[in-house]
C-alpha positions in Angstrom: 224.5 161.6 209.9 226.4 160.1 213.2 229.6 157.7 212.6 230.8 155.9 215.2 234.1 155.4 216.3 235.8 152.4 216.5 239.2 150.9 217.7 240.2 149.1 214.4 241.2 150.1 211.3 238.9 152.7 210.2 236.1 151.5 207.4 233.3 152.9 206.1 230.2 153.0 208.5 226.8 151.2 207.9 224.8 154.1 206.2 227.9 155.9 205.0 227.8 156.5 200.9 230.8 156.7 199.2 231.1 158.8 195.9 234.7 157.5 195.2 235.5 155.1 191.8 235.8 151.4 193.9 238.5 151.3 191.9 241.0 154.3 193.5 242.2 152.7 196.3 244.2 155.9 197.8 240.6 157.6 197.3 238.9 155.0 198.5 241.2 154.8 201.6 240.7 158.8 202.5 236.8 158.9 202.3 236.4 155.5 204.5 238.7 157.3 207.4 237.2 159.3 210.1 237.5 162.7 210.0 238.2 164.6 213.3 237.6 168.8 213.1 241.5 169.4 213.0 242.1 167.1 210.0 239.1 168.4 208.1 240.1 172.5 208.2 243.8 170.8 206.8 242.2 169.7 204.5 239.9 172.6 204.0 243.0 174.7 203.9 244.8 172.6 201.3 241.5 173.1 199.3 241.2 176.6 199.3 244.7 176.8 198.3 244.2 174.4 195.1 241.2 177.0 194.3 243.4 179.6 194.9 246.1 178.6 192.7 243.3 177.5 189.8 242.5 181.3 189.5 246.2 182.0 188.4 245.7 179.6 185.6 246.4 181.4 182.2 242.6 181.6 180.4 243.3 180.2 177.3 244.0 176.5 179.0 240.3 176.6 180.3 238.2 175.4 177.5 234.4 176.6 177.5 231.9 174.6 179.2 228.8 172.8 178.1 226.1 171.8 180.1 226.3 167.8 179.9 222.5 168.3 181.5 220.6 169.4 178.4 220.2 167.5 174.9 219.2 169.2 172.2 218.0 167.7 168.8 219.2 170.6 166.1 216.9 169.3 163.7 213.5 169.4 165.8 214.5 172.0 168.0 213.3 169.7 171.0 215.7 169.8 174.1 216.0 167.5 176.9 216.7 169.6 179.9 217.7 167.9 183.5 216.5 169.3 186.7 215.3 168.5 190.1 211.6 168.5 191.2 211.0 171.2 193.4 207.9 170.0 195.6 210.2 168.4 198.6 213.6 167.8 200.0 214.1 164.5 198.4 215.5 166.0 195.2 214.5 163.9 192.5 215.7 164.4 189.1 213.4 164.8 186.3 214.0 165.2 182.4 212.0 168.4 180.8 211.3 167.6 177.2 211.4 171.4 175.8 210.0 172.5 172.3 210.8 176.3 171.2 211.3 177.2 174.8 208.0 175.8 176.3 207.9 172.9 178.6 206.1 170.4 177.0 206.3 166.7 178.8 208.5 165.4 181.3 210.3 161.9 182.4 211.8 160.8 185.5 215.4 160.2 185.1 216.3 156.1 185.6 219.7 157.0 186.5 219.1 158.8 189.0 219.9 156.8 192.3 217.0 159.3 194.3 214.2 158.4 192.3 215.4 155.5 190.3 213.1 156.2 187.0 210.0 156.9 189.5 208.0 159.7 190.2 205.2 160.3 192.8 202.3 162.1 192.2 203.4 165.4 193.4 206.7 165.0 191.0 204.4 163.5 188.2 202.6 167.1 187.9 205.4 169.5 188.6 204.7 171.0 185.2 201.5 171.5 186.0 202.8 174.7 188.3 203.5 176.6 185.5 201.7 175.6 182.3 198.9 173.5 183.5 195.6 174.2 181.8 193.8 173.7 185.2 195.6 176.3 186.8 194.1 179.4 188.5 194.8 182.5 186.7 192.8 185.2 188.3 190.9 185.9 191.8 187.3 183.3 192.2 185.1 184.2 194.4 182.3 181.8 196.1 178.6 183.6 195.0 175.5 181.7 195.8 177.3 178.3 195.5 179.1 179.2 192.5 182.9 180.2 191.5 182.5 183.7 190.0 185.3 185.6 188.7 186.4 189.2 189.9 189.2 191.3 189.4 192.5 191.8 191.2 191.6 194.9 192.6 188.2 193.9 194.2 190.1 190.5 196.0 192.6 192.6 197.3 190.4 195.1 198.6 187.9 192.5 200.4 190.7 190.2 202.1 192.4 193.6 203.3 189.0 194.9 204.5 188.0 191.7 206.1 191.7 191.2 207.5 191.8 195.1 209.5 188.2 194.4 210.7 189.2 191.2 212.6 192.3 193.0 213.9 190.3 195.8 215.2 188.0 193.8 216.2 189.5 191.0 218.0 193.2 192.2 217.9 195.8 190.8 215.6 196.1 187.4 217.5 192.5 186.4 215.9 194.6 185.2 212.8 197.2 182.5 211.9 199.2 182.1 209.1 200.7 179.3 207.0 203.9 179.1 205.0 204.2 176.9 202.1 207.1 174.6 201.0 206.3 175.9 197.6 207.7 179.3 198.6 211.1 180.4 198.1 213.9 181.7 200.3 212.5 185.5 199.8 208.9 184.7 199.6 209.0 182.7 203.4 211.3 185.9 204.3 208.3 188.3 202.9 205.7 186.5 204.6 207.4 186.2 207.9 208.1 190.2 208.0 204.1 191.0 206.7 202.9 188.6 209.1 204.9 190.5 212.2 204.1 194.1 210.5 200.4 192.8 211.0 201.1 192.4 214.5 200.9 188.7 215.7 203.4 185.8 215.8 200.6 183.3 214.5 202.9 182.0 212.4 203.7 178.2 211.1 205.0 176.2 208.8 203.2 172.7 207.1 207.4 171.1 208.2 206.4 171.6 211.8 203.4 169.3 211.7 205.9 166.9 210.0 209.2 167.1 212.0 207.7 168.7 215.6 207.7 165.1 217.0 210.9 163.9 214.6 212.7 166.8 217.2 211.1 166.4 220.1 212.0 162.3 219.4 214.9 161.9 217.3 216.9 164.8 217.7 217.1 163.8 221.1 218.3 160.4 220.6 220.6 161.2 217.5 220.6 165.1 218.1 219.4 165.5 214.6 215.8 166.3 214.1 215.3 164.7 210.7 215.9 161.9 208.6 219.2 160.5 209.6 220.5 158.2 206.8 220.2 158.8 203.2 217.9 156.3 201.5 220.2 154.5 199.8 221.2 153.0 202.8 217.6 151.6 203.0 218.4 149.1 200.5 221.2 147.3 202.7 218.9 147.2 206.1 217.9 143.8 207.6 215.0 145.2 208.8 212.2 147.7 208.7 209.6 148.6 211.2 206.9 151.3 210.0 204.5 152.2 212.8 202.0 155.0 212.0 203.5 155.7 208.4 202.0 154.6 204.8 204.8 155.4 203.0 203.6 154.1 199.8 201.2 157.0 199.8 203.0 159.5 201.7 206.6 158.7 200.7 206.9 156.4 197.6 210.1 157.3 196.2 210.9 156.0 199.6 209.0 152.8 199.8 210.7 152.5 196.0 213.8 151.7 197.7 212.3 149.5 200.7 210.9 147.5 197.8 214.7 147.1 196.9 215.7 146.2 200.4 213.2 143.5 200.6 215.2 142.1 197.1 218.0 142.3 199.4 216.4 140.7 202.0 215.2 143.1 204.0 211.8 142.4 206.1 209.5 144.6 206.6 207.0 144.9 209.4 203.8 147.1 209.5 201.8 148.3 212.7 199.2 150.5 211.9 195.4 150.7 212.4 194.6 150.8 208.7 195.6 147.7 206.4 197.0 150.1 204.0 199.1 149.7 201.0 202.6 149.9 202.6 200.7 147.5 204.3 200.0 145.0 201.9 203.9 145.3 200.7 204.5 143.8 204.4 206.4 140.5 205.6 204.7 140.7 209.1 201.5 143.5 209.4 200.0 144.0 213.4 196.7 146.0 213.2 196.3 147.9 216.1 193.6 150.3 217.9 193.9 154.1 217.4 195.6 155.4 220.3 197.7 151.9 221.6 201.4 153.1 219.9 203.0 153.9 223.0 201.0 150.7 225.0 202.6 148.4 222.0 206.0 149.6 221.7 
């Protein structure tokens, strides 16, 4: 996120969130100041030193802790554990209803100034991942038109078999290969070294279809290749031009808070081929012809 500097008294930038209590003023005044690199490793320093000091606390003054993110009913047995869907960056919180240890139901959290009591459709089936009944359990295999099911053994052997016959037959650059945002730290890290053991840098990522022009674009303008303002400063713009984007489908917990900013407001224009729902949430919609973006702007 980029401040800018300014002459006067320093205040808190447009698109700057402060997690302070309005009503510490002294608080307040330190998070609304710029921050150069010299004043932030004092600080730093001055932290470190508060940690360091905790550690010599005598034990017995540190009381145990309770997570104030789960809420369990001792007479059901039902808890109420918080957590954060796990399908994008946006984080948004979600409330796991839990009965003897299996996830049962969920709720999106209201409170939660992310997703404000929403979920979209990737966050209304998170469960589904793990306990869904519609979830693949073993290897399917396409015979004659229909799904057949075969063992672990014979679908490991046939990919593996197919896979060295197209290396030795049209060298390891025949293939490509596509991470997944579902994967963790170690499984990307797995993939990336059996990839490269296979012999090819055919490699990518579903992020660099989204953000390749966000960093050829914007990280040239702002020298940040993503999103540069949290949404929560959404809902205090004046206005909002979407051009090539249906958030309502694509984003929603986004659009959720451009709904806000129009309370506020805010209007929004659309330019996009399609009359699409973001569309139809528009103050001002242009239809143009595929391919005329760069003509228009």
């Amino acid at each position: 996120m980029l401040t800018r500097k300014a002459k006067s008294a320093a205040r808190p930038e447009a698109g700057v969130i402060l997690a302070a209590n309005p009503g510490s003023t002294a608080t307040g005044n330190v998070l609304a100041a710029t921050m150069d690199r010299r004043t932030f490793l004092k600080r730093s320093g001055l932290a470190a030193g508060g940690g360091a000091l905790a550690t010599q606390l005598p034990y017995n003054m540190i009381g145990s802790a309770e997570a104030a993110d789960v809420v369990k009913d001792n007479k059901t047995g039902v808890e109420v554990k918080r957590t954060v869907c796990t399908h994008c960056s946006v984080g948004c919180a979600v409330d796991a209803v839990v009965e003897n240890g299996v996830w049962v139901r969920q709720e999106p959290v209201f409170d939660s100034p992310i997703n404000l009591g929403a979920h979209c459709a990737k966050g209304a089936s998170v469960r589904e991942h793990g306990h869904g009944e519609h979830r693949l359990k073993y290897p399917m295999k396409l015979v004659d038109g229909k799904y057949k099911r075969i063992s672990w053994e014979q679908a490991l052997n046939e990919v593996s078999e197919k896979l060295l016959a197209i290396r030795k037959e049209s060298g390891p650059d025949a293939t490509y290969w596509v991470g997944s945002s579902k994967h963790s730290n170690e499984q990307a890290y797995l993939m990336r070294k059996f990839v490269s053991f296979f012999g090819t840098n055919n490699m990518d990522h579903q992020a660099r279809i989204c953000h390749s022009t966000t960093v050829a674009g914007v990280a040239n303008t702002w020298g940040y290749g993503a999103m540069t303002n949290s949404y929560n400063d959404m809902q205090f713009s004046k206005a909002a031009l979407y051009i090539g984007s249906n958030a309502a489908e694509a984003h929603p917990v986004s659009l959720l808070h451009m709904l806000h900013a129009k309370e506020n407001g805010c209007k929004m224009a659309v330019v996009d081929p399609r009359f699409t729902r973001t569309a139809a949430k528009a103050d001002i919609y242009t239809r143009i012809r595929s391919g005329t973006d760069i003509p228009f702007i």
